[in-house]
C-alpha positions in Angstrom: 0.0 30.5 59.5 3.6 31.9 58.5 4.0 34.9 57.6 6.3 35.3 54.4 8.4 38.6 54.4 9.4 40.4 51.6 11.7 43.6 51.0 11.2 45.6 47.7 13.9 48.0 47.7 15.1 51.2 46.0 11.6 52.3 45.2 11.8 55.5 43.3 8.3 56.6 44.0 6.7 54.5 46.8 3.2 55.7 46.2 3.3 54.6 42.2 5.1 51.5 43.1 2.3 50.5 45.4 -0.5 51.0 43.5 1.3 48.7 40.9 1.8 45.8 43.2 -1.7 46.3 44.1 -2.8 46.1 40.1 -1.0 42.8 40.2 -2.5 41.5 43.5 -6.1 42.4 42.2 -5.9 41.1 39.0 -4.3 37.6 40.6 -7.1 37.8 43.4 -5.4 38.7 46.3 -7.1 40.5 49.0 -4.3 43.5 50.3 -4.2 46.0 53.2 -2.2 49.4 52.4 -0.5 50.5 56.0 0.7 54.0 55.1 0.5 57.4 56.4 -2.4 59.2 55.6 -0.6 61.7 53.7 0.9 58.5 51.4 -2.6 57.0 51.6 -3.6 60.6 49.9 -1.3 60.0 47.5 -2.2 56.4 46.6 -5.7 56.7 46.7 -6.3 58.9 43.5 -3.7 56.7 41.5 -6.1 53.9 42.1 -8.5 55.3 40.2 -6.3 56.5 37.3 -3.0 54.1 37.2 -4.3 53.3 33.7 -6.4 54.9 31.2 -9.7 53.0 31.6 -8.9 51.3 34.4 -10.3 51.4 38.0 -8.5 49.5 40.6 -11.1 48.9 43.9 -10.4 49.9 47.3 -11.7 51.2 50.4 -10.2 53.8 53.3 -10.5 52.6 56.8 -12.2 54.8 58.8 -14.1 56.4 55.8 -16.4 53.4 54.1 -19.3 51.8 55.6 -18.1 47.8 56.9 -20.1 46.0 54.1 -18.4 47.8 51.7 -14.7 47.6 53.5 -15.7 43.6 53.3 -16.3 43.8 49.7 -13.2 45.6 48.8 -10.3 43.6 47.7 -8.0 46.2 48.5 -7.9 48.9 52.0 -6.1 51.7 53.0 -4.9 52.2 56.1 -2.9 54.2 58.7 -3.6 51.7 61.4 -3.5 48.1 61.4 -6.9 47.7 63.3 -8.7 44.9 64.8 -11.3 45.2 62.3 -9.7 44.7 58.9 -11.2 42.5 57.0 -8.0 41.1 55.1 -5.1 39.6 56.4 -3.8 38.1 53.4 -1.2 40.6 52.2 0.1 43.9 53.9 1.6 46.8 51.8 4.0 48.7 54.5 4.9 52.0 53.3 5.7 53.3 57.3 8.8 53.7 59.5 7.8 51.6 62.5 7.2 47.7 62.5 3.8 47.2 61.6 1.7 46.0 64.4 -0.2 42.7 64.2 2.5 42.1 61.2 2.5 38.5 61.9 -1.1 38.0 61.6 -0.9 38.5 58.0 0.1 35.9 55.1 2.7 38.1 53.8 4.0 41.2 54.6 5.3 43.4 52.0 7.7 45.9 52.6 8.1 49.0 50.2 11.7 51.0 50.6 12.2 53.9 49.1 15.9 55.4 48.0 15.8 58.1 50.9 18.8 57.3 53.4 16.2 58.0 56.4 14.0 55.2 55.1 17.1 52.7 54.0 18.3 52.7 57.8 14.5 52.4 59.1 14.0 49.9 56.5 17.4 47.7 58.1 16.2 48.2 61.6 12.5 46.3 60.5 15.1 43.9 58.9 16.7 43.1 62.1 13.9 42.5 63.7 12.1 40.3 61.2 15.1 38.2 61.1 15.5 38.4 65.3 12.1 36.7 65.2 12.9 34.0 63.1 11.8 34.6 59.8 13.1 34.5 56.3 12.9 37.4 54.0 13.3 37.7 50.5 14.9 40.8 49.0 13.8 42.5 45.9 16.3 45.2 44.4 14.0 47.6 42.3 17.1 48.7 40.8 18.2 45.6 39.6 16.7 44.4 36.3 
């Protein structure tokens, strides 16, 4: 499997802008793991449940839902990309670091905010995505 990469940019509020890709993903199927802090993933996880009025978007936290229902669960939250996940079709990275196991995963999205701190983390993950071969495709949230 390759792993496609992908760089969404200028993100004004990560957390929102997550839970929207994740709307999209659900609604075209996809199966998604969130890699975030916990702190981002307590953010995120409310929004789920109220992005819009009548509308429920499902997910489960790692480390605090039975397996069965993790399984079941098209979308999980994460602050560790753990042996156990049950998805590897698409990851949401929201974190500093390169995700671990990135490459076990169909695509591998990459949410930057407009923070400087996160820009230059953001170009270092860059490097090494492109050091190791692969092809990324930029998004510019600002751009429209």
């Amino acid at each position: 499997m390759t792993t496609q990469v992908a760089f969404h940019f200028n993100a004004q509020d990560k957390p929102l802008y997550v839970c929207r890709l994740l709307r999209k993903a659900w609604l075209s199927g996809a199966r998604a793991v969130v890699l975030a802090s916990p702190a981002e993933l307590d953010r995120i996880d409310p929004q789920l449940w109220t992005l819009a009025p009548q509308e429920f978007i499902p997910h489960a936290r790692w480390g605090q839902t039975p397996p069965a229902v993790l399984t079941a669960s098209p979308i999980v939250l994460t602050a560790e990309v753990a042996t156990g996940l049950p998805h590897r079709e698409v990851l949401i990275h929201l974190g500093q670091e390169m995700p671990p196991q990135w490459n076990t995963f169909g695509r591998v999205i990459e949410v930057v905010g407009q923070d400087e701190a996160d820009r230059l983390q953001a170009r270092q993950r860059w490097k090494a995505y492109t050091q190791a071969g692969y092809a990324i495709e930029r998004h510019d949230l600002m751009i429209k």
